[in-house]
C-alpha positions as CSV (number, residue, x, y, z in Angstrom):
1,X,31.7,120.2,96.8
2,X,28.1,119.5,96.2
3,X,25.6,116.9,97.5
4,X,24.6,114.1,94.4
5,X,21.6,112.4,95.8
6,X,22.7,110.1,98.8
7,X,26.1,110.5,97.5
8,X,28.5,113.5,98.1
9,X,31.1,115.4,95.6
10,X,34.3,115.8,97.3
11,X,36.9,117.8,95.7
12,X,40.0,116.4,97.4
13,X,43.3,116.1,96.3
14,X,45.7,113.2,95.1
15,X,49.4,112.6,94.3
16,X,49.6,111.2,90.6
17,X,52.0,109.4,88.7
18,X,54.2,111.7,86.8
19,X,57.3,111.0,83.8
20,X,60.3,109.3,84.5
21,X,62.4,108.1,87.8
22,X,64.4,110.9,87.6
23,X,62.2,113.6,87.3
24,X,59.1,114.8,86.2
25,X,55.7,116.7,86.9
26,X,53.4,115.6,89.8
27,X,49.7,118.1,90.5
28,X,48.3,117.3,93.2
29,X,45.2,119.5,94.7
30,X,43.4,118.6,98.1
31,X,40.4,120.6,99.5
32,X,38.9,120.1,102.2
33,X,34.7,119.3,102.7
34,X,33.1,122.4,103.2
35,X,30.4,123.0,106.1
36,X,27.3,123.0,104.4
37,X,28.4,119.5,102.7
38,X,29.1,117.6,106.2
39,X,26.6,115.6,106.2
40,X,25.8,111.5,105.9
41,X,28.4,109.9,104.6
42,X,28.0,106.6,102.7
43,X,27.2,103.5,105.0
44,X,30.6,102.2,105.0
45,X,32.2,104.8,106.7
46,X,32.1,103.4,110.6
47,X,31.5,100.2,109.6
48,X,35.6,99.0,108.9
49,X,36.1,98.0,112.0
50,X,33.3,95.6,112.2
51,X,35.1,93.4,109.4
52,X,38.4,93.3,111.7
53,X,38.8,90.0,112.8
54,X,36.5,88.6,115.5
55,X,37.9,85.4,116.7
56,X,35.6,83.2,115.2
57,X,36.0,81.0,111.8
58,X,32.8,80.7,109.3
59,X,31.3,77.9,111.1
60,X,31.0,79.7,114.2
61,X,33.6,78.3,115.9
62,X,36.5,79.8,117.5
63,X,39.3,80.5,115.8
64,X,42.9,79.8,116.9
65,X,44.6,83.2,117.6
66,X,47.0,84.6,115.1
67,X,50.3,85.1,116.0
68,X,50.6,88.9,115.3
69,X,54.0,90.6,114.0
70,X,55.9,93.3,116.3
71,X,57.4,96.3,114.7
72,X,58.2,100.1,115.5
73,X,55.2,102.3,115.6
74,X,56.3,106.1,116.8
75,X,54.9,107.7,119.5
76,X,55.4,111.3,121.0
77,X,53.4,113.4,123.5
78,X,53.9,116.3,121.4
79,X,50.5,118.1,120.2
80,X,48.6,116.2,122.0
81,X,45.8,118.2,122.8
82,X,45.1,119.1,118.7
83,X,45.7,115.5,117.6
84,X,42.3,114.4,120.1
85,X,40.5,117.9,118.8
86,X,41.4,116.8,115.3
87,X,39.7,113.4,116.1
88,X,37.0,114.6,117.7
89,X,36.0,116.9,114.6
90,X,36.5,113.8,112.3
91,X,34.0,111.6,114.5
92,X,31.6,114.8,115.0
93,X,31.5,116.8,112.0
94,X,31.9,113.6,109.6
95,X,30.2,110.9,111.6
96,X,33.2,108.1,111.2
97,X,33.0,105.7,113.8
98,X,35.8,103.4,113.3
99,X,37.3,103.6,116.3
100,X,40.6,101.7,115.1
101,X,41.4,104.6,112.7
102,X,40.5,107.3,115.1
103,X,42.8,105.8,117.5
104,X,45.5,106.1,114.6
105,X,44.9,109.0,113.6
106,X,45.4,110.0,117.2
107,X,48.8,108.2,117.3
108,X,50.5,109.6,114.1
109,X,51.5,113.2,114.3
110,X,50.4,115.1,111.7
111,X,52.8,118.2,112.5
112,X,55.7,115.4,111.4
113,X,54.5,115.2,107.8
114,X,54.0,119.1,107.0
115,X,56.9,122.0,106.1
116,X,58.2,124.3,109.2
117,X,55.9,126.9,107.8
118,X,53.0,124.7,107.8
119,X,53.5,123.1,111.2
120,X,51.4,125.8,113.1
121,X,48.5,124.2,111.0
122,X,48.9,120.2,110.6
123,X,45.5,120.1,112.6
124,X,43.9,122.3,110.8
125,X,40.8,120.2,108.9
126,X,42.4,121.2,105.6
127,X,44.6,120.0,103.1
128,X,48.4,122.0,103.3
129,X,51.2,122.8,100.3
130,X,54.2,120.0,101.0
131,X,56.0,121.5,97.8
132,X,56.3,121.1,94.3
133,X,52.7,121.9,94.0
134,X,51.8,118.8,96.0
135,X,49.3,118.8,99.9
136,X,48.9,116.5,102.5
137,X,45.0,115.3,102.6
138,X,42.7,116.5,105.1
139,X,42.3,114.5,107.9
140,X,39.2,113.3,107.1
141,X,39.8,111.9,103.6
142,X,43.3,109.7,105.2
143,X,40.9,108.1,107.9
144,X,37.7,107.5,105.8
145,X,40.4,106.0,103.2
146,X,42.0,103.6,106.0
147,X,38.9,102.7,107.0
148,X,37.4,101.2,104.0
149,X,40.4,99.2,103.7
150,X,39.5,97.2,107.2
151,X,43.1,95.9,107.9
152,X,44.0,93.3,109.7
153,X,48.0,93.0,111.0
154,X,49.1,90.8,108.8
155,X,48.1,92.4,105.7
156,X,50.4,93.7,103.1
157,X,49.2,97.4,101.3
158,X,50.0,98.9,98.8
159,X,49.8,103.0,98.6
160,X,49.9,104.9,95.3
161,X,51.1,108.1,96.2
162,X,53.2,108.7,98.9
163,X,53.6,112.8,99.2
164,X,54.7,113.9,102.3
165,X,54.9,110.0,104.3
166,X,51.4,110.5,106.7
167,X,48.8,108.3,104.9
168,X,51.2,105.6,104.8
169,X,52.2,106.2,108.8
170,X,48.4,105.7,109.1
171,X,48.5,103.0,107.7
172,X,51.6,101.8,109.3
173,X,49.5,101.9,112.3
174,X,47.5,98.8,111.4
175,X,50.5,97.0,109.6
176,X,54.2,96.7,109.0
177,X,53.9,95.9,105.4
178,X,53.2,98.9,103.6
179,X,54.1,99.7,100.2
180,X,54.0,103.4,99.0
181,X,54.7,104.2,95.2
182,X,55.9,108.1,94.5
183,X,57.3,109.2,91.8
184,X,58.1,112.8,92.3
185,X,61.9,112.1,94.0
186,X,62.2,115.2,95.6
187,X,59.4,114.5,97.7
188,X,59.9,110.5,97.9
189,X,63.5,110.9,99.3
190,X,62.0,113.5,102.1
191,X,59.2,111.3,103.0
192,X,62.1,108.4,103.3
193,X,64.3,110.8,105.5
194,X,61.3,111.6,107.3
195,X,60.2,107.6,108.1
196,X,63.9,107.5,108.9
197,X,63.7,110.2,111.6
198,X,60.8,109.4,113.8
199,X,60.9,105.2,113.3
200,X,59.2,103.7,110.8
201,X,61.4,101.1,109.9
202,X,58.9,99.0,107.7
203,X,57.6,101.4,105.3
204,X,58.8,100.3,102.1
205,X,59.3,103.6,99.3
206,X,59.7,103.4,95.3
207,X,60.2,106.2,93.2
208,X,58.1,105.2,89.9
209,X,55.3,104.9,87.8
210,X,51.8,103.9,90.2
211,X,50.1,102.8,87.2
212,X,52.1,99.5,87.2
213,X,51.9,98.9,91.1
214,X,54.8,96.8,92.9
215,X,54.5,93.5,91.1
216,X,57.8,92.4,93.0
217,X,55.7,93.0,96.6
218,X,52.1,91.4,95.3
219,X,49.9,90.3,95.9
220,X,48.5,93.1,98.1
221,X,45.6,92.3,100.6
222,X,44.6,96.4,100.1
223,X,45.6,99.3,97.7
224,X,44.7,102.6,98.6
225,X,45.2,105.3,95.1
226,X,45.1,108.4,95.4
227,X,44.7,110.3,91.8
228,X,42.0,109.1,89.3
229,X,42.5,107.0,86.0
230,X,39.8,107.0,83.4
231,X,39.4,103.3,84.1
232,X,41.1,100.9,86.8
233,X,44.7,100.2,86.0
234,X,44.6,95.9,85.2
235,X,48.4,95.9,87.1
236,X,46.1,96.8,90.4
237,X,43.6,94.6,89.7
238,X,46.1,91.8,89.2
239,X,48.0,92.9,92.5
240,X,45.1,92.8,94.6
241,X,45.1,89.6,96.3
242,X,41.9,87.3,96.8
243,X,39.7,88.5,99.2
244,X,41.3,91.8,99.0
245,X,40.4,95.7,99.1
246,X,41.3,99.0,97.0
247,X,40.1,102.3,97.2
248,X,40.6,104.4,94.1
249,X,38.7,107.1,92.8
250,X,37.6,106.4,88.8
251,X,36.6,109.2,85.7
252,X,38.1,111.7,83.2
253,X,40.0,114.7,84.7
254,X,37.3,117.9,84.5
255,X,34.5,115.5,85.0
256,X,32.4,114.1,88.1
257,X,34.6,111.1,89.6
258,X,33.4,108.5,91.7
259,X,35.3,106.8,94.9
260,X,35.4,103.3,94.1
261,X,35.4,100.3,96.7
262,X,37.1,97.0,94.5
263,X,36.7,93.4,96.2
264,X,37.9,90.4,94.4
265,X,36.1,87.6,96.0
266,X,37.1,84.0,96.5
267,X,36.9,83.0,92.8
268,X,39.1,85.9,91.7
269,X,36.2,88.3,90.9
270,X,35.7,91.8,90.8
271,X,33.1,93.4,92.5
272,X,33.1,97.5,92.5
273,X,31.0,99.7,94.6
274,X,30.8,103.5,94.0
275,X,31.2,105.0,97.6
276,X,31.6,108.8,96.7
277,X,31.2,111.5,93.5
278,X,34.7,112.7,94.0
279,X,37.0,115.0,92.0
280,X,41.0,113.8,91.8
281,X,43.4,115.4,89.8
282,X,44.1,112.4,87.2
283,X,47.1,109.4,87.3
284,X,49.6,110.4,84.9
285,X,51.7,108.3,83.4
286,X,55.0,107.5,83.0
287,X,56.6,108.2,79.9
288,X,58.4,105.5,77.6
């Protein structure tokens, strides 16, 4: 990685979308920031959770309070100690100060989402092999992610990229109605079996193409990709509802990349913020 003016080159990795329902090729490559590069992030990071909700309507008058959903969100006592080290180094080292996501990524156990030979390691502030040439993110990247996004509980997301299940458990933490698109099936049906095993009975899966989104499910208040298209794929844009949020990282595969923050405001339109210089592997697509 390498610092870009204000702006910092990440090289991080990504689940794409590969060929085919039944099979097909997915890279993926995840690195984690190195020392000399933890330095200030942009100004959104820490600043999520001042979007949440705050009681209050536009006027300035108190709002009536939202009747918020219930659902299943696992919990163990396992690993403590790593998970609030883990958290620590995040806040610390990165300077995140949403304190939302750093209690979720407190809650979700990493150690879940990683191979038996990995587990010694699921704190680690790295990326680590899942198979089929795919990682789990760093811990870092999944929070500063989930923080852009600012959810609220009500909110329906969208992931592109599902890998091993844990960014979608993160963001399981902040709503039922999550959405996550994979399309290698090996690794789909073990994140499903996975979500089966601890809990999470709301976490919706597809095998498929993430180019085309979930058109079924939208609109989507937030879409978090997670592999780089040369430009931004119009099914997302069409998916994300008014008002809404998605991360996605935008540029030719080789090249500088840049992180970018899409809002569609009340009138249906697109503003885009450049948040990071980034490197993703790119979104591949399905074939016809």
């Amino acid at each position: 990685m390498r610092i870009m003016g204000k702006r910092q080159t990440i090289w991080l990795g990504a689940a794409a979308s590969g060929v085919g329902l039944t099979g097909g090729v997915l890279v993926c490559l995840c690195a984690c920031l190195c020392s000399s590069c933890r330095q200030s992030l942009p100004e959104s990071v820490g600043g999520a959770e001042n979007s949440r909700s705050a009681g209050a309507q536009s006027d300035g008058k108190p709002s009536e309070p939202n009747v918020l959903p219930r659902w299943n969100r696992p919990r163990t006592e396992e690993r403590q100690r790593e998970r609030l080290r883990m958290v620590e180094r995040i806040r610390q080292e990165y300077g995140l100060q949403d304190e939302a996501v750093l209690e979720a990524m407190r809650n979700v156990p990493r150690h879940w989402f990683v191979p038996p030979d990995q587990s010694a390691y699921a704190y680690y502030d790295s990326p680590l092999p899942i198979g089929y040439g795919q990682t789990i993110s760093q811990p870092f990247i999944v929070a500063y992610m989930t923080s852009v996004l600012a959810l609220e509980p009500n909110d329906r997301v969208l992931e592109i990229g599902t890998g091993s299940g844990y960014q979608a458990a993160v963001l399981n933490e902040f709503t039922p109605n999550v959405f996550t698109i994979e399309i290698i099936r090996p690794l789909a049906e073990r994140a499903i079996e996975t979500f089966r095993r601890y809990g999470y009975e709301t976490i919706r899966v597809r095998i498929g193409d993430g180019y085309k989104g979930w058109p079924e499910e939208a609109p989507f208040d937030a879409i978090v990709v997670t592999c780089a298209p040369d430009k931004i794929p119009p099914p997302l844009l069409e998916q994300l509802k008014v008002g809404g949020r998605m991360i996605i990282p935008v540029g030719s595969e080789g090249r500088l990349q840049e992180l970018v923050l899409v809002e569609k405001d009340s009138k249906g339109q697109i503003r885009k913020r450049s948040v990071m210089d980034v490197r993703f592997v790119p979104l591949l697509r399905q074939k016809e």
